[in-house]
C-alpha positions as a printed Julia matrix, in Angstrom:
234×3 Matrix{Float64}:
   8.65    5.44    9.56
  10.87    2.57    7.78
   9.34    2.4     4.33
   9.16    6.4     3.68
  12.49    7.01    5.16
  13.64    4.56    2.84
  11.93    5.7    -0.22
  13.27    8.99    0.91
  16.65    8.0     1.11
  16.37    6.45   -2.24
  14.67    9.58   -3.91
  17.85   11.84   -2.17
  20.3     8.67   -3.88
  18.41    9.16   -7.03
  19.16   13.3    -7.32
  22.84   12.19   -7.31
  23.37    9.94   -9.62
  23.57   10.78  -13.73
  21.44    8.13  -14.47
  17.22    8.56  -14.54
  14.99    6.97  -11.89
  11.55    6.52  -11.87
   9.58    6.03   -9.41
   5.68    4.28   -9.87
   3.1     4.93   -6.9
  -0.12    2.11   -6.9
  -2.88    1.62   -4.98
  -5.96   -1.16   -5.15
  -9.46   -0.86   -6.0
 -11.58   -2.13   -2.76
  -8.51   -4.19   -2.13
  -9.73   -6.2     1.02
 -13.44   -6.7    -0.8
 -12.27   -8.36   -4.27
  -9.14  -10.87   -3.02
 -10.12  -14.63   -3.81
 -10.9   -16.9    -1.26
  -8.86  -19.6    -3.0
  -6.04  -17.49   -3.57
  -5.69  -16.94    0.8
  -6.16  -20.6     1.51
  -2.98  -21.36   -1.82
  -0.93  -18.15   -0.69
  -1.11  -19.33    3.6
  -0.87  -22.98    2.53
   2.5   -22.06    0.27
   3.93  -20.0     3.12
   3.83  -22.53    5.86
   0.64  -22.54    7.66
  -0.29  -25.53    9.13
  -3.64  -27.08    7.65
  -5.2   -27.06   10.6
  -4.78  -23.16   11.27
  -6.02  -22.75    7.3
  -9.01  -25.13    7.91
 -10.32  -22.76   11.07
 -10.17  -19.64    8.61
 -11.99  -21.59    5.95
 -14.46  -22.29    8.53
 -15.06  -19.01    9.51
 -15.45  -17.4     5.78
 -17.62  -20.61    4.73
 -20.24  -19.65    7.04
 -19.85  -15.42    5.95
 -23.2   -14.81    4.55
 -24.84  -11.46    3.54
 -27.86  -10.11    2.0
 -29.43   -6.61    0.39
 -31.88   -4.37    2.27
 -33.37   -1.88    0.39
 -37.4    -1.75    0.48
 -37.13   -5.54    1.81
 -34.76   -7.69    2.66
 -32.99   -9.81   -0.35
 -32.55  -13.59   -0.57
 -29.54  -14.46    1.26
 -25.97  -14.86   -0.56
 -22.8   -16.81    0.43
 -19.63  -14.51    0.22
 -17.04  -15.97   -2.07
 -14.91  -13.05   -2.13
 -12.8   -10.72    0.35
 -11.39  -10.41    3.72
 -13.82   -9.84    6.09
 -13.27   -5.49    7.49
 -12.38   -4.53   10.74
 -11.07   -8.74   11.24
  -7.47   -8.18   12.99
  -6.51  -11.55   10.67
  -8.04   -9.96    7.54
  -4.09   -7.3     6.78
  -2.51  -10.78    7.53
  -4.23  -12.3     4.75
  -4.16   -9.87    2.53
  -0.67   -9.39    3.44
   0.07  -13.15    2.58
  -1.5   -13.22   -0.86
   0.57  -10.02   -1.53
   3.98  -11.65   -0.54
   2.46  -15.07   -2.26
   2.15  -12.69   -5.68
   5.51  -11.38   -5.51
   7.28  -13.95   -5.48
   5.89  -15.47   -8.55
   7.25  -12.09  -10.33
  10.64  -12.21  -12.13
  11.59   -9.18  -10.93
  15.34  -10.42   -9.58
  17.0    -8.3   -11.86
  15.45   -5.29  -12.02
  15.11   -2.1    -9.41
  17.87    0.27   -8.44
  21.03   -0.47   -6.62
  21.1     0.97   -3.24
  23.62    0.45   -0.75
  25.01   -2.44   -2.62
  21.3    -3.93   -2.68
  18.85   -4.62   -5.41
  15.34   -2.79   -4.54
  12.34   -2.89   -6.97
   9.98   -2.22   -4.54
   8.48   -0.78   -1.22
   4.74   -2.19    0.27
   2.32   -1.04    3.17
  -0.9    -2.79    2.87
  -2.15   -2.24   -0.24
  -0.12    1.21   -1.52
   2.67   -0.11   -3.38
   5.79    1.68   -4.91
   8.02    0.09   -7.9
  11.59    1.57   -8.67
  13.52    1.31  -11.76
  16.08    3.22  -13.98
  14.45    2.1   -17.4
  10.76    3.82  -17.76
  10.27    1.07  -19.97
  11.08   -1.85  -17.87
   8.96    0.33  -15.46
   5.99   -0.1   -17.6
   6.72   -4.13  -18.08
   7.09   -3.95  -14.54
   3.41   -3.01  -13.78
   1.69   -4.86  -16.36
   2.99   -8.05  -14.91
   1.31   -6.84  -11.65
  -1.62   -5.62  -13.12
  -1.68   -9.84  -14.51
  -0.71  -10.88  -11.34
  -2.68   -9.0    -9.26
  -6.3   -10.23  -11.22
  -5.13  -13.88  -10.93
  -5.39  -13.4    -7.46
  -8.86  -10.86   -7.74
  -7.23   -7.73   -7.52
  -7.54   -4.37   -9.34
  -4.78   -1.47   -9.93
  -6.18    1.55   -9.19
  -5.15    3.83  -12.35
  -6.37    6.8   -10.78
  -4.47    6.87   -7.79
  -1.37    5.45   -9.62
   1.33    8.15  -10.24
   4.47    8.61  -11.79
   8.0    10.44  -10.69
  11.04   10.94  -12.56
  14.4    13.17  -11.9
  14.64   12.56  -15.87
  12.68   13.37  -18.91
   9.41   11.65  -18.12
   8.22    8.63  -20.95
   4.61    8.42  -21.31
   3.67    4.83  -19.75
   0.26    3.43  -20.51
  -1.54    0.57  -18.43
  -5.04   -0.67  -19.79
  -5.23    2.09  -22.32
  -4.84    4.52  -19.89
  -1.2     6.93  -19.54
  -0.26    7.25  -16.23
   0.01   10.72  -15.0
   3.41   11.93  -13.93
   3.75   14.24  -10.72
   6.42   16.39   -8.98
   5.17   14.76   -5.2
   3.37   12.25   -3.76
   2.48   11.84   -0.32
   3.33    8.48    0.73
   2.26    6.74    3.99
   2.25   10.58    5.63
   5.53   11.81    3.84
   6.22   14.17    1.08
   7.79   12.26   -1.66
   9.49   14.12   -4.77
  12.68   14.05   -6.53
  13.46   17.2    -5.48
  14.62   18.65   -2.22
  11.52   18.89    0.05
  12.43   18.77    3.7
  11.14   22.68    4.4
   8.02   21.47    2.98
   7.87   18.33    4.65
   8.87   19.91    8.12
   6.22   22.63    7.85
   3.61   19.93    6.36
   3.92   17.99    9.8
   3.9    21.45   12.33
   0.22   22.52   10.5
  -0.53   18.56   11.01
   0.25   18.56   14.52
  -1.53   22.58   14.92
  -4.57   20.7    13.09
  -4.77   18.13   15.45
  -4.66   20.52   18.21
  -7.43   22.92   17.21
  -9.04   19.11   16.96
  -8.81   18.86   20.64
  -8.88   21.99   21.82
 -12.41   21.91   23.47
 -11.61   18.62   25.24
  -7.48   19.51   26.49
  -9.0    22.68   27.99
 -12.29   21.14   28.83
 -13.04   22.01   33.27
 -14.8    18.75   33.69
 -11.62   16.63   33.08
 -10.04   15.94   36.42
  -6.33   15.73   36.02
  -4.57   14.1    38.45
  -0.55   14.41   39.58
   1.42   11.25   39.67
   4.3    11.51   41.42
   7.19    9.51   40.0
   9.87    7.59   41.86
  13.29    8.15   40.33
């Protein structure tokens, strides 16, 4: 629960404070299908991993081949792209060519002040949020990780990229396209919004768990499951 208390915390920081914050939500296009093989081997090579360990990997993704089966089987391909799904090691990966990226971003100076801290950004995977007071640093902001992110054979996701203000919202365009400004997000299971949302978010999680209930229901009162009573020393 780290990252969306925190975002929390800073949307609740944001409602007192004169000044505007806005708030950008991303996501990837087929994030773990489209990442460069080149740019893993750089990003784990430029973080510390010992040849050896990056040789094994390249070993493993230099034999990944794959082919089309419609009618008939295609000729077979080599895969030059991606991290292989469902690989344990393929969220490390990606997760190293992320932190790889953002470091080559000059983004030292820019995010909100919280706690006496600088943060421009919060990251799970592949959702990302950025954080800044000026909508139009904001906007210079994600074009340098829209750059970034193709160097390395990613794709921002304009679709499922929103915008939040607790200010007079500023039209931001990416690509052509204006990025559509909303009063909540849900973000890694948590309502986010610049207003006050905790009934919401408190009643959002009893239906979730009630969902998940009904879910079960045939199996938790299922006869044919034998429970047995374990007797605890205490």
């Amino acid at each position: 629960m780290g990252m969306e208390n925190d975002l929390a915390s800073d949307q609740k920081q944001s409602r007192e404070i004169e000044n505007g914050t806005e708030c950008e939500i991303e996501s990837r296009s087929r994030a773990f299908d489209s990442l460069k093989h080149e740019s893993v081997w750089q990003s784990l090579k430029e973080q510390g991993i010992r040849n050896a360990y990056i040789n094994i990997i390249k070993n493993i993704y230099r034999e990944s081949k794959a082919c089309i089966r419609l009618e008939s089987t295609g000729d077979v391909f080599p895969i030059n792209r991606g991290v292989r799904q469902g690989d344990p090691l393929s969220p490390k990966l990606f997760t190293a060519v992320l932190e790889q990226m953002f470091r080559k971003l000059n983004w030292e100076h820019l995010g909100l002040i919280i706690n006496g801290a600088r943060l421009n950004h919060l990251r799970f995977a592949d959702d990302l949020v950025i954080m800044e007071e000026d909508p139009l640093l904001l906007e210079f902001m994600t074009q340098s990780l829209v750059e970034r992110s193709r160097e390395v054979g990613l794709e921002i996701n304009i679709s499922k990229t929103k915008m939040m203000t607790n200010s007079v919202p500023v039209d931001i365009t990416i690509n052509g396209q204006k990025l559509e400004y909303v009063e909540e997000y849900v973000y890694l299971g948590q309502i986010i919004s610049p207003n006050d949302q905790t009934s919401k978010e408190i009643n959002k999680r009893i239906a979730t768990g009630w969902n998940k209930y009904w879910a079960l229901k045939e199996i938790t009162k299922s006869k044919k499951i034998i429970y047995e009573d374990q007797e605890k020393d205490l």
